[in-house]
N, C-alpha and C positions, 0 to 999 in steps of 0.2 A: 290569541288563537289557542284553542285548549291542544292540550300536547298527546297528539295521535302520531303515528307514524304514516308518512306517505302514499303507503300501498293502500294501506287500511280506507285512509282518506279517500284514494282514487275509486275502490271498491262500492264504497259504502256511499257514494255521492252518486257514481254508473248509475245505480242500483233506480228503478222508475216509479216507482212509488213506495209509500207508507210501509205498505204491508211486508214487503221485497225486504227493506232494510230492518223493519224488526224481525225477522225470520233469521235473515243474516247476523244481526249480534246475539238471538239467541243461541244461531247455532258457535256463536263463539265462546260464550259464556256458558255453554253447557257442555263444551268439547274439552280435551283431555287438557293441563297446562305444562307446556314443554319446558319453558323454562321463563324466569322474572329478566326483566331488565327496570331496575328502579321500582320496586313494584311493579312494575307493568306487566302481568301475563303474557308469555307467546301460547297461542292455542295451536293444541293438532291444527282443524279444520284451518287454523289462519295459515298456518304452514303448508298444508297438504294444494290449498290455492295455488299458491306458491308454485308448487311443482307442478301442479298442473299447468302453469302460467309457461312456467321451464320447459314442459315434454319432458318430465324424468319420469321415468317407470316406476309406478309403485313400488315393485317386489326388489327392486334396485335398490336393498338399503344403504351398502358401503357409501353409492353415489347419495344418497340422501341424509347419510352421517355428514360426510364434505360439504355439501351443500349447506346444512343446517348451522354448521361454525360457522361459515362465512355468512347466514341470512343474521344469524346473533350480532356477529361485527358491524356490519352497517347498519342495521335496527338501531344500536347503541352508537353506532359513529351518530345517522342523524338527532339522535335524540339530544346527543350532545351537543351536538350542531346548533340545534333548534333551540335548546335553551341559554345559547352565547349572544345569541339576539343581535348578532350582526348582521343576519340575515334580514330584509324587508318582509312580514310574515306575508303580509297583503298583497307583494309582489307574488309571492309563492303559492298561495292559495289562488291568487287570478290566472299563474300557469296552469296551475290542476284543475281548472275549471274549464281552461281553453282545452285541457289534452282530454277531459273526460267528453266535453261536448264533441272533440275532432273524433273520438274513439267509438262515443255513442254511435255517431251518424254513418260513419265508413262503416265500421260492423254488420249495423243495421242491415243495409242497403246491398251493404257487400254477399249478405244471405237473402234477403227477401228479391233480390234479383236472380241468384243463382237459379231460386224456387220460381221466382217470373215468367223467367225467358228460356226457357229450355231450346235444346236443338229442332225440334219437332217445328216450334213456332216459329224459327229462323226460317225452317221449309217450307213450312205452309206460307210462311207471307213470301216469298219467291215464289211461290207455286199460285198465289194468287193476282201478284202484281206484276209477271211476267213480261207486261209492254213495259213499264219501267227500266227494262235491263235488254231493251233492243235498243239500236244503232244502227245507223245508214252508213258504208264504208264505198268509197271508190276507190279504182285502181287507178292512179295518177303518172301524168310523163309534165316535164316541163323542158325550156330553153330559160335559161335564167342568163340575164346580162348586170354583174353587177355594181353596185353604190355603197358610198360608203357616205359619213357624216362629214368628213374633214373633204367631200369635193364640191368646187365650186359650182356654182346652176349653169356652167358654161359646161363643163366636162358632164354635168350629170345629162344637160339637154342632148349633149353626143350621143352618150349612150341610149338612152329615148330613142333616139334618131334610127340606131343602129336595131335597136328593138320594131318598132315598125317596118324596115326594111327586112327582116327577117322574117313577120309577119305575113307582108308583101310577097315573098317570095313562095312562102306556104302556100297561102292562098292561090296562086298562080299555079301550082303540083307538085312545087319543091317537094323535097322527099324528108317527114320529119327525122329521122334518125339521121342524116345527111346533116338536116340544119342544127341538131343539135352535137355533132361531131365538130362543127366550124366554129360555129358562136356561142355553147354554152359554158357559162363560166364555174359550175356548179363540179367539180371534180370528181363526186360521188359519182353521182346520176347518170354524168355524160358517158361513161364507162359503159352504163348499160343503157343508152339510146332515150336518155331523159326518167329512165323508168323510178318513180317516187315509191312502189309498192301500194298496198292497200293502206288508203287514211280514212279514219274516223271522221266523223263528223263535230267541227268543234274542237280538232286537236293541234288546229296549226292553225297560223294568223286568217283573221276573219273572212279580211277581201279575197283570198288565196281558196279559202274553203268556200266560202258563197258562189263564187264563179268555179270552183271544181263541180259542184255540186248539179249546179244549173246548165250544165252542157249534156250533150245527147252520145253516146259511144262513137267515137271516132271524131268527133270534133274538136277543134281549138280555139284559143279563146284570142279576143284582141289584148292586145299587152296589159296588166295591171300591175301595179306599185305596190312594194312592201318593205319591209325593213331593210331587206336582202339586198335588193333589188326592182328591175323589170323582168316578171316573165310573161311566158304565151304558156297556156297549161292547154293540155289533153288529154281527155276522159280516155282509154283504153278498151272499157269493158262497161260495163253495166253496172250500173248502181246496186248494189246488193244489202239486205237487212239482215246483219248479227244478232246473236245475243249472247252477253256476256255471261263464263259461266257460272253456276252455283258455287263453286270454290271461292273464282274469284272476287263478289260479292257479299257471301252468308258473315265476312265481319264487320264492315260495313253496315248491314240488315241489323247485326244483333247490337252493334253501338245505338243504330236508333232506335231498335224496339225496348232497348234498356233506358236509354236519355228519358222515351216517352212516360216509361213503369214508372220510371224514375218521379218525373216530377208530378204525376200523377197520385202516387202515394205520398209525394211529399204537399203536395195540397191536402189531403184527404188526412193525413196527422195532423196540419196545421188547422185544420179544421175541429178537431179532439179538445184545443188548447184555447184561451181565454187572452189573448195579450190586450194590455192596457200601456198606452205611452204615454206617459206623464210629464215627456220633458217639455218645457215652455222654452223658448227663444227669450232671453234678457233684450 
């Protein structure tokens, strides 16, 4: 491997074509020489990268005196390094290769979305896909009688049992807040007369939400089974349509409208490029 320094390497490899890289060593070989290591020139321009690489302020010389010793030390520490050939060169070159491709691509992408997806775009597609970001929510009450995994089909069929007899009772005029004072197992709820508050659509187990959903305001349901338990559920109020705000969606929005840029341009570069795969299967 002919003997460059690292940086240089990572620089001069970045760099996307032809024209880019002779620009670049001209502008090395015509900028000032700081100082040799082995022969080998440090240039301004190769330096001033550097700091630019750092965030050091130009007109900041004292920090760019300090800087400068220690960029000479480890120039010559690798150089040293590199000529002890303990190192695997081909190892170290196929690093540089992975970190310039890893640095090309995130850079890239990291600006050409910045410039993509502005906040504007996040609006407007909220602004245009609006049903997207509704939801149906009802106000829920239940009686819950509960099960666990470790009870037998003997003790669970009681409980069942005891769930339609409370059903039964409903149904007759029982008074639900009554029945769920007596029989519900549920500690939260029962406190305030079964009341579950408003649920989304979707946000809690299937069977639970399907028969919440399909009931008419003021109704209750025949017993249905869930992980919990048996309950008897009752609609409250009226099925009502949300929609969730712009807040709390626009990062959401902008992940997808970026994933979309995203690999949209990344078709459209790979499109620019020639690949040929040559490997045969022995």
């Amino acid at each position: 491997m002919p003997k460059k320094i690292y940086i240089i390497i990572i620089l001069i490899i970045a760099l996307p074509g032809c024209k880019e890289k002779e620009n670049y060593l001209n502008d090395l070989n015509n900028s000032k020489k700081l100082a040799t290591i082995d022969k080998r020139p440090i240039s301004e321009s190769e330096f001033n990268a550097f700091l630019k690489f750092k965030r050091i302020p130009e007109k900041n010389k004292i920090r760019q005196k300090q800087h400068f010793d220690n960029y000479l030390h480890r120039e010559a520490l690798a150089d040293a390094i590199e000529k002890s050939k303990m190192l695997d060169h081909n190892m170290i070159k196929a690093e540089l290769n992975e970190f310039r491709k890893e640095m090309l691509i995130s850079r890239y992408f990291e600006k050409y979305l910045s410039n993509e997806v502005s906040d504007t775009d996040v609006q407007k597609y909220y602004q245009k896909h609006v049903k997207e970001f509704e939801f149906k929510k009802a106000h829920a009450a239940h009686i819950l009688i509960r099960t666990n995994k470790k009870m037998s089909e003997t003790e669970k069929n009681a409980r069942l049992t005891t769930t339609h007899e409370v059903f039964s009772k409903l149904r007759a005029g029982k008074d639900f807040a009554e029945m769920v004072r007596q029989y519900s197992q549920d500690q939260v709820s029962s406190k305030k007369e079964g009341d579950l508050g408003w649920i989304k659509t979707g946000s809690i187990d299937p069977q639970f939400s399907d028969t919440l959903f399909s009931l008419k305001p003021g109704d209750i349901s025949s017993p249905i089974e869930t992980r919990f338990g048996y309950h008897i559920v009752k609609l409250l109020d009226k099925v009502q349509t949300a929609r969730q705000s712009f807040d709390d969606v626009s990062g959401n929005i902008r992940y997808q409208l970026r994933a979309k840029a995203k690999q949209m341009e990344m078709e459209r570069l790979m499109s620019t490029v020639r690949v040929v795969n040559q490997w045969k299967d022995e």
